[in-house]
C-alpha positions as CSV (number, residue, x, y, z in Angstrom):
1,X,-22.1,-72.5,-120.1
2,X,-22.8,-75.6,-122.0
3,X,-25.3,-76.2,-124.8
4,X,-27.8,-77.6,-122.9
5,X,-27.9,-74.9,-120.3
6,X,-28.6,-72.8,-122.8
7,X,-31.5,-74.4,-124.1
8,X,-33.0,-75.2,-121.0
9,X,-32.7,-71.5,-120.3
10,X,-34.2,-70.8,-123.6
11,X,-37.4,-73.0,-122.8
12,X,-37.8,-71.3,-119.6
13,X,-37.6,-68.0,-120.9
14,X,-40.4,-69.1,-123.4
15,X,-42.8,-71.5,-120.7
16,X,-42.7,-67.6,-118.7
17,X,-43.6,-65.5,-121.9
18,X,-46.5,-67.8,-122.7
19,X,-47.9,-68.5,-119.3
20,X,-48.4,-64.8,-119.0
21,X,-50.0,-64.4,-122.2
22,X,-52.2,-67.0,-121.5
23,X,-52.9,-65.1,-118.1
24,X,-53.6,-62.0,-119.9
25,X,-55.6,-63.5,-122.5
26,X,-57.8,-65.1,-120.0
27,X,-57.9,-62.1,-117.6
28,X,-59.5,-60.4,-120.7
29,X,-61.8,-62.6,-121.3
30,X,-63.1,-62.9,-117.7
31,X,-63.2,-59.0,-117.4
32,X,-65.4,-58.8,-121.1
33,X,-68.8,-59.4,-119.2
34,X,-68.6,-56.5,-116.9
35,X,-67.4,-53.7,-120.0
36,X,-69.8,-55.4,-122.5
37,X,-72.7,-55.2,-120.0
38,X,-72.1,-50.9,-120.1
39,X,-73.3,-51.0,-123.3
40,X,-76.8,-49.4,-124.1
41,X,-79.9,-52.3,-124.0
42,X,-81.2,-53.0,-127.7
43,X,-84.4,-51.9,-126.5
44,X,-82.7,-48.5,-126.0
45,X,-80.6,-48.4,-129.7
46,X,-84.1,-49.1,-130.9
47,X,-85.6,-45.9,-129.2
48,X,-83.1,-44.0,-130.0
49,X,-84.7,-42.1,-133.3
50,X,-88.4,-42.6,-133.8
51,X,-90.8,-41.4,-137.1
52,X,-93.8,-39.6,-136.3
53,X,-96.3,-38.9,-139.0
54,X,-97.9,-35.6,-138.6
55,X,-101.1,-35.8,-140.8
56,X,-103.1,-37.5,-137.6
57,X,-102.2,-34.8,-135.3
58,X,-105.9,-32.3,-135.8
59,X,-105.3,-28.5,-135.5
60,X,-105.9,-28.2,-131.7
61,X,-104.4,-31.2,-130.8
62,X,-101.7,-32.8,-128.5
63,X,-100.2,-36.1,-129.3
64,X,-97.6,-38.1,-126.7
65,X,-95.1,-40.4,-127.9
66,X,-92.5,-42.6,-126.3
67,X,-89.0,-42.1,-127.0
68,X,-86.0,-43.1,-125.4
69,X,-88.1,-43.7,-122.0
70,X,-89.4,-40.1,-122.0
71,X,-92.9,-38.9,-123.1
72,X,-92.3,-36.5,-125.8
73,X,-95.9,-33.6,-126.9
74,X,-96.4,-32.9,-130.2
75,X,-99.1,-30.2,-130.5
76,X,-100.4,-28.5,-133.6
77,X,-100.8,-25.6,-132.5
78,X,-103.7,-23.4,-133.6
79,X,-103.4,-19.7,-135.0
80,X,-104.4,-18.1,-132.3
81,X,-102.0,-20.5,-129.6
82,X,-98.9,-19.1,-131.8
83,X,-100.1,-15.7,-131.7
84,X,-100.1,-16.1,-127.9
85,X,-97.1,-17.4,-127.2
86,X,-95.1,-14.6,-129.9
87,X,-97.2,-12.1,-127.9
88,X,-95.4,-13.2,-124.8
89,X,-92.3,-10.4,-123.6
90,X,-88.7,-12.2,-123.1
91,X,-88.7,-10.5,-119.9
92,X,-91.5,-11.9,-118.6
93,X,-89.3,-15.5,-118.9
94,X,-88.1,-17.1,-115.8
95,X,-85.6,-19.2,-118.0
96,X,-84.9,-16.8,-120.7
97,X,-82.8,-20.2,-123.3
98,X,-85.1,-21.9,-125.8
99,X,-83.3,-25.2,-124.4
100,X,-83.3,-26.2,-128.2
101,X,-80.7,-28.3,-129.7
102,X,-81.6,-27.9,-133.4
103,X,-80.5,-24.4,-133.1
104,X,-78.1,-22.0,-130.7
105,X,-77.1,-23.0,-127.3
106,X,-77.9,-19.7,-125.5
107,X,-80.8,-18.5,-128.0
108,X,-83.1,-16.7,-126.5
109,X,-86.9,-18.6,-125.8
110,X,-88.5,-16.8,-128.3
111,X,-91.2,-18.8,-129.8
112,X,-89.9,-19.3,-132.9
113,X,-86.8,-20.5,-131.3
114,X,-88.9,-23.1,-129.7
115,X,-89.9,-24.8,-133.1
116,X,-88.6,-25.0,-136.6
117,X,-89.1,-22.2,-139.4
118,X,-91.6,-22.4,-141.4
119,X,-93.6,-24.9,-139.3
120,X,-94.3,-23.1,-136.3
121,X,-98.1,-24.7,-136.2
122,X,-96.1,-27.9,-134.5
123,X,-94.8,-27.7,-131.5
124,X,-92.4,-31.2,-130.3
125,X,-91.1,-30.9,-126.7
126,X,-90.0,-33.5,-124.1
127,X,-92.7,-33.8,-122.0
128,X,-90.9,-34.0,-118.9
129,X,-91.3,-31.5,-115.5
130,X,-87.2,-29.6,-115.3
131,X,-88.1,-29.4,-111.7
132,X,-88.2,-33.3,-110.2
133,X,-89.3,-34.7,-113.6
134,X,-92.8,-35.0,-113.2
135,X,-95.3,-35.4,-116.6
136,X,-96.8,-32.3,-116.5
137,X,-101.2,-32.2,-118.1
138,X,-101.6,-30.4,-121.4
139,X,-103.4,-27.5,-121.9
140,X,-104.2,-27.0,-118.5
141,X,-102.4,-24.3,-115.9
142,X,-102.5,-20.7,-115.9
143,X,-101.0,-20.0,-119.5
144,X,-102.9,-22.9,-121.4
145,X,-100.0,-24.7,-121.9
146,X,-99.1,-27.2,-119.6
147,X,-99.6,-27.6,-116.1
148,X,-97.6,-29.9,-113.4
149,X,-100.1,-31.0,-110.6
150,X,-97.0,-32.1,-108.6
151,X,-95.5,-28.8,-107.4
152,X,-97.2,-26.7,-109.8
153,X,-95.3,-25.6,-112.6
154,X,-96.9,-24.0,-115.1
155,X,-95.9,-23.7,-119.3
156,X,-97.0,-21.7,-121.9
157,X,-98.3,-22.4,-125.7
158,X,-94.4,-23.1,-126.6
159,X,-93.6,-25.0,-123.1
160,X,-91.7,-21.9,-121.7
161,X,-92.1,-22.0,-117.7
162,X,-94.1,-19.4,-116.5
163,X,-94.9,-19.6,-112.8
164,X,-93.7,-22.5,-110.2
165,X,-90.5,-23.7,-109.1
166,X,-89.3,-25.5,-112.6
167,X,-86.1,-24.3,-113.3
168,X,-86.3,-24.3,-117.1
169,X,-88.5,-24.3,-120.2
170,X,-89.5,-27.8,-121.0
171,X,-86.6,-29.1,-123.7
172,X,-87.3,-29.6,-127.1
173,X,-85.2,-32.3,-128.4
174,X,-83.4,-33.2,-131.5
175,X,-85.6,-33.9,-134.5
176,X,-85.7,-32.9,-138.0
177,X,-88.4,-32.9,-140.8
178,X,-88.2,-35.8,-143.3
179,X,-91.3,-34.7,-145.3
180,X,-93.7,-31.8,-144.5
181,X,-95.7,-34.3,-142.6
182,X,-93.1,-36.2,-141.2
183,X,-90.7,-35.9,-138.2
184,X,-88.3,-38.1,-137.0
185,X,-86.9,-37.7,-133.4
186,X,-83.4,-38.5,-132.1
């Protein structure tokens, strides 16, 4: 084998390495669209942990917020509501889990697993039906809590499902006191 044949064998073997990392290269970039568009919309990064200042929310009152797409309740809850809702028997539960991430997976839906210690006057719960994911009305239904018109659901003072064919208490979902008036959610 000459010199020549060599080389010429050479620049093949390097015109085949390159062509196919230029193929490669390019199949990347034509295939970056379609993974990049799986990533969350900004509108949705933006949602996903929102402040709520407390001090506007009256004893007695029910405020809904937006967050992440879902109406979430905040209620201050009065007294006589938390009395109520401690007063209720875990056996008398349909879904017997608080369905609180902030605390336990299994723990049981007592009331004070529904909010956190020490400020059980505010009660923050996704405001979403666990039957078909209808919005259910506050402080309406059977319990004073909330009421689905829908296929009539019914919650207590902490959002535990009482009567209808919802599966599960209404969740609570992350949050975490920044000041004694403030939360933040997500």
């Amino acid at each position: 084998m000459s010199t020549i044949d060599n080389a010429q064998g050479n620049r093949r073997d390097f015109l085949y390495i390159a062509t196919g990392v230029v193929g490669g290269v390019g199949a990347v970039l034509a295939v970056w669209p379609f993974i990049d568009q799986m990533n969350p919309d900004a509108s949705v990064l933006a949602l996903s942990a929102v402040d709520v200042d407390l001090d506007n929310v009256a004893e007695g009152q029910s405020i809904t917020i937006k967050w992440r797409g879902n109406p979430v309740f905040v209620r201050h809850r009065t007294p006589r509501e938390i009395a109520e809702a401690r007063a209720v028997p875990l056996a008398d539960l349909p879904d017997p889990v608080a369905r609180n991430p902030n605390i336990a997976e299994n723990a049981p839906a007592s009331d004070d697993n529904r909010v956190i210690e020490g400020k059980e006057q505010y009660l923050v719960q996704i405001g979403v039906c666990t039957h078909l994911g209808c919005v259910p009305i506050g402080e309406a239904g059977d319990y004073g809590g909330w009421f689905c018109p829908c296929h009539g659901s019914h919650y207590d003072l902490a959002g535990r499902i009482r009567k209808g064919p919802a599966p599960e208490n209404l969740h609570i979902p992350k949050y975490k006191y920044l000041t004694d008036k403030r939360i933040q959610i997500g």
